[in-house]
ROTI-230086 format. One record per residue: x, y, z of N, C-alpha, C, O in turn; residue in three letters. Coordinates in steps of 0.05 Angstrom, whole numbers, padded with zeros to 5 digits. Example, Ala and Ser with C-alpha at 12.3 -4.5 7.8 and 13.67 -1.06 7.14 Angstrom:
BEGIN
n.x,n.y,n.z,ca.x,ca.y,ca.z,c.x,c.y,c.z,o.x,o.y,o.z,residu
00264,-00114,00156,00246,-00090,00156,00264,-00066,00156,00285,-00066,00169,ALA
00257,-00045,00142,00273,-00021,00143,00258,00001,00157,00268,00023,00161,SER
//
This chain:
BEGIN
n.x,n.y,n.z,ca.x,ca.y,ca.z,c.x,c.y,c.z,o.x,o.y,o.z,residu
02298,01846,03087,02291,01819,03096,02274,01821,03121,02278,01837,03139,UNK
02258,01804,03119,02228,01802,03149,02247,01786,03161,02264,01774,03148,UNK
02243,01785,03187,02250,01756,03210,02226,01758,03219,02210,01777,03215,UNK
02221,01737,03233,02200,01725,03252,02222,01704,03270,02242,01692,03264,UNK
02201,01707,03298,02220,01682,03322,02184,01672,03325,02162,01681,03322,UNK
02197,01652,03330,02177,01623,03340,02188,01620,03367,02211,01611,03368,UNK
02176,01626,03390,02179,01592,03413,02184,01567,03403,02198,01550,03414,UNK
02172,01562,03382,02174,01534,03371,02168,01534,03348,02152,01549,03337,UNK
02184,01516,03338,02168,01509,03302,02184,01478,03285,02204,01463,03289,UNK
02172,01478,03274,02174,01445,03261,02189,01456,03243,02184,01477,03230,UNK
02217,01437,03241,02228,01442,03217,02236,01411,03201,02232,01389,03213,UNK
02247,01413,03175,02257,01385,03174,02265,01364,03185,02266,01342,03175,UNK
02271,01371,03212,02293,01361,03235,02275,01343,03261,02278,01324,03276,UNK
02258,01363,03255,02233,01359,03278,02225,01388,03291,02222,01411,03282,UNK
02224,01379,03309,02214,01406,03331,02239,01422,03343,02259,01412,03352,UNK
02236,01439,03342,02262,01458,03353,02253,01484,03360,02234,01496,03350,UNK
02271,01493,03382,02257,01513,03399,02277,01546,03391,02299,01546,03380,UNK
02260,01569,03400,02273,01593,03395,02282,01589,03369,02305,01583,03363,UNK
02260,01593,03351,02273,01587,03324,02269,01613,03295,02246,01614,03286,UNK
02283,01628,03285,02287,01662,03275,02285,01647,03249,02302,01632,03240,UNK
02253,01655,03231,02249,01655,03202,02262,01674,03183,02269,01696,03191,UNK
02263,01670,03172,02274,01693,03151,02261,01694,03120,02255,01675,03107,UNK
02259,01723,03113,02235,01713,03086,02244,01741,03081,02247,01762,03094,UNK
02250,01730,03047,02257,01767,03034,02244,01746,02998,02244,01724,02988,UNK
02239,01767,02994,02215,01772,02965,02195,01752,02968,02190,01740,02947,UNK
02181,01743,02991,02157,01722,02995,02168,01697,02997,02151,01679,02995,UNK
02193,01689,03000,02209,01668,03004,02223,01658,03023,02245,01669,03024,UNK
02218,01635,03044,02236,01627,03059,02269,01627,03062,02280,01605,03059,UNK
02287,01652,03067,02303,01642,03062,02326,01623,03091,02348,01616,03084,UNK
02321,01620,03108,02324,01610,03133,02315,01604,03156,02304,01622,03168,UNK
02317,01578,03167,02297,01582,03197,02333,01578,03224,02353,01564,03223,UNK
02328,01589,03233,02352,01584,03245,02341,01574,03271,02333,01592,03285,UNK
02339,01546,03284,02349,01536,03310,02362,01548,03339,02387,01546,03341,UNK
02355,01553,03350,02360,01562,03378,02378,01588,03379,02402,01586,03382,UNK
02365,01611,03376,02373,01633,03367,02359,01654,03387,02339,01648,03399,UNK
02375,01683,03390,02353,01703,03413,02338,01720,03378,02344,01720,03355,UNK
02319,01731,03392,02298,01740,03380,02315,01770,03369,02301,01789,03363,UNK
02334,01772,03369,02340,01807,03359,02317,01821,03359,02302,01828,03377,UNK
02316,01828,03326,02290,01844,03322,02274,01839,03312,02258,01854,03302,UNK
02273,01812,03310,02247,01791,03291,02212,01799,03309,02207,01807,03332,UNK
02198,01793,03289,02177,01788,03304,02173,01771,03305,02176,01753,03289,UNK
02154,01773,03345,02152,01744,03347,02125,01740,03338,02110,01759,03332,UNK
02117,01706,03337,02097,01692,03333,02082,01695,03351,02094,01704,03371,UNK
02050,01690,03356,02040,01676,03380,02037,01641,03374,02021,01630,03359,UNK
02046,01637,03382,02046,01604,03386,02062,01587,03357,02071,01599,03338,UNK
02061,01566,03361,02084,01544,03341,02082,01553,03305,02063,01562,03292,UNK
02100,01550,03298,02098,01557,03266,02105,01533,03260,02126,01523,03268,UNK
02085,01517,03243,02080,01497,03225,02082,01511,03201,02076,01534,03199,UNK
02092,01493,03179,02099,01494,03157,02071,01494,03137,02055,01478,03146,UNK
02063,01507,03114,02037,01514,03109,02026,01490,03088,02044,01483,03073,UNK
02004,01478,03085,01999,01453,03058,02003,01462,03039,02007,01486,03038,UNK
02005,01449,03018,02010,01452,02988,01976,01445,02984,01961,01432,02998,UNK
01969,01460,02959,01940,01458,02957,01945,01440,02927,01950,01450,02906,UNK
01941,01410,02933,01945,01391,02910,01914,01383,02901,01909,01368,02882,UNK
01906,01390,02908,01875,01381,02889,01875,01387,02864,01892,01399,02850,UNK
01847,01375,02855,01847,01378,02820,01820,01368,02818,01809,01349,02827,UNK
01810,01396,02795,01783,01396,02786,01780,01381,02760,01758,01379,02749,UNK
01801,01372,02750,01796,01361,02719,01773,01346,02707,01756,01346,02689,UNK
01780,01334,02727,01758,01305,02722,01730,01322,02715,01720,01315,02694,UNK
01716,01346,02729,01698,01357,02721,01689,01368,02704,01666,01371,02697,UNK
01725,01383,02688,01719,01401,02660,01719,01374,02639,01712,01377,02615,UNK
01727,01351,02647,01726,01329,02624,01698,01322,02628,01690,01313,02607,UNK
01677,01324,02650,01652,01312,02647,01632,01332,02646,01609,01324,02648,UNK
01636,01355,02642,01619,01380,02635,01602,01376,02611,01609,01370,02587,UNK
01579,01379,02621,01557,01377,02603,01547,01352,02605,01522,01353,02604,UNK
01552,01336,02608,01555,01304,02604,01526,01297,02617,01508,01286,02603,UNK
01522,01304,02642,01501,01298,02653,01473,01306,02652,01454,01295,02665,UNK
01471,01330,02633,01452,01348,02627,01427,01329,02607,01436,01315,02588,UNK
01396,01330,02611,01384,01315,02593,01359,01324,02589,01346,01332,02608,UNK
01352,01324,02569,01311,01333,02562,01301,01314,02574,01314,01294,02581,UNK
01277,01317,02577,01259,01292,02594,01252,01287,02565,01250,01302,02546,UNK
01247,01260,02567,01243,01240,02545,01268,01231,02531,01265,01215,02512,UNK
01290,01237,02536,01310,01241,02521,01333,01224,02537,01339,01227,02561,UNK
01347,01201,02514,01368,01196,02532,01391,01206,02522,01409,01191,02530,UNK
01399,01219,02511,01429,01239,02509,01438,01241,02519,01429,01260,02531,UNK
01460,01233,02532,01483,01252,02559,01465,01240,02585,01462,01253,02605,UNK
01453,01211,02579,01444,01190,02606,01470,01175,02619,01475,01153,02611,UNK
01482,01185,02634,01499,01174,02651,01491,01143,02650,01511,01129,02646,UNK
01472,01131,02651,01467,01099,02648,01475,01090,02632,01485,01067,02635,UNK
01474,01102,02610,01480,01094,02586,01502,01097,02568,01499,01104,02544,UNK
01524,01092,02578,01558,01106,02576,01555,01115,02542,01562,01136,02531,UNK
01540,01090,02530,01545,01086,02494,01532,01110,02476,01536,01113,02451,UNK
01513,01131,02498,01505,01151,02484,01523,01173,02493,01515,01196,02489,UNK
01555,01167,02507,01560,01190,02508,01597,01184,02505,01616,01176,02519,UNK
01590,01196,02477,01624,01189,02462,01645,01199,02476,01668,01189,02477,UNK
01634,01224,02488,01652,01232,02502,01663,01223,02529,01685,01224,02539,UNK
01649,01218,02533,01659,01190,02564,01674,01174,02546,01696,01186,02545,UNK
01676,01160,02536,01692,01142,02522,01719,01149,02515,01737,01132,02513,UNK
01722,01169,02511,01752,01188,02509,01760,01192,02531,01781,01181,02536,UNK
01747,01210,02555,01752,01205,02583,01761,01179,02605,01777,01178,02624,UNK
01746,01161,02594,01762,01131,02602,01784,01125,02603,01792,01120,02580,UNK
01811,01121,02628,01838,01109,02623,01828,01089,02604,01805,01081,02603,UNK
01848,01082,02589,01851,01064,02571,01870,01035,02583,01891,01044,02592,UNK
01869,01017,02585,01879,00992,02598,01896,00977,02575,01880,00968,02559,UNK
01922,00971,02566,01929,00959,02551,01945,00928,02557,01961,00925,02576,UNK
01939,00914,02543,01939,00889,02553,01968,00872,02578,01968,00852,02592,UNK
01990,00894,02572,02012,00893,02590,02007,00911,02620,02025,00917,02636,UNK
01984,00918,02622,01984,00935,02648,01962,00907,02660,01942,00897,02650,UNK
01975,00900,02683,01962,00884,02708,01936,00905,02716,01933,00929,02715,UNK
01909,00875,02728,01887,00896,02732,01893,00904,02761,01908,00889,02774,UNK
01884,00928,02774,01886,00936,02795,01874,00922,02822,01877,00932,02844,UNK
//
């Protein structure tokens, strides 16, 4: 098991000081609250808790291709939703018990 000490670090609780991480197979398994540093290593400066990376490309693999067009040509004209069936499948669908937004 790794330790790490913080001077400081945010936990559920809030902010709390002298605080010993603990991490065995890439996993948090404890932060312990006002503790001496044994043999942890320390941090330089506050340990914040890391983002979750929630984004999402979908919307793009559903409109792939879509926009692509010959000159002279309206195929896959974004203006023109009705030449492109596949937008039309991509559309939430609204059913008459859902309130408009």
């Amino acid at each position: 098991m790794k330790s790490y000490f913080a001077e400081q670090a945010l936990l559920p609780a809030g902010w709390a000081g002298s605080v010993r991480i603990s991490i065995e197979d890439g996993s948090f398994v404890e932060a312990l609250p006002d503790v001496s540093p044994g043999g942890a290593e320390r941090l330089a400066g506050p340990a914040l808790p890391g983002m979750a990376n929630l984004h999402s490309h979908a919307f793009q693999r559903a409109m792939a291709g879509l926009a692509e067009t010959r000159p002279g040509s309206t195929a896959g004209d974004l203006r023109r939703p009705s030449s492109l069936p596949g937008l039309q499948q991509a559309r939430p669908r609204r059913f008459p018990q859902q309130p408009f937004a």
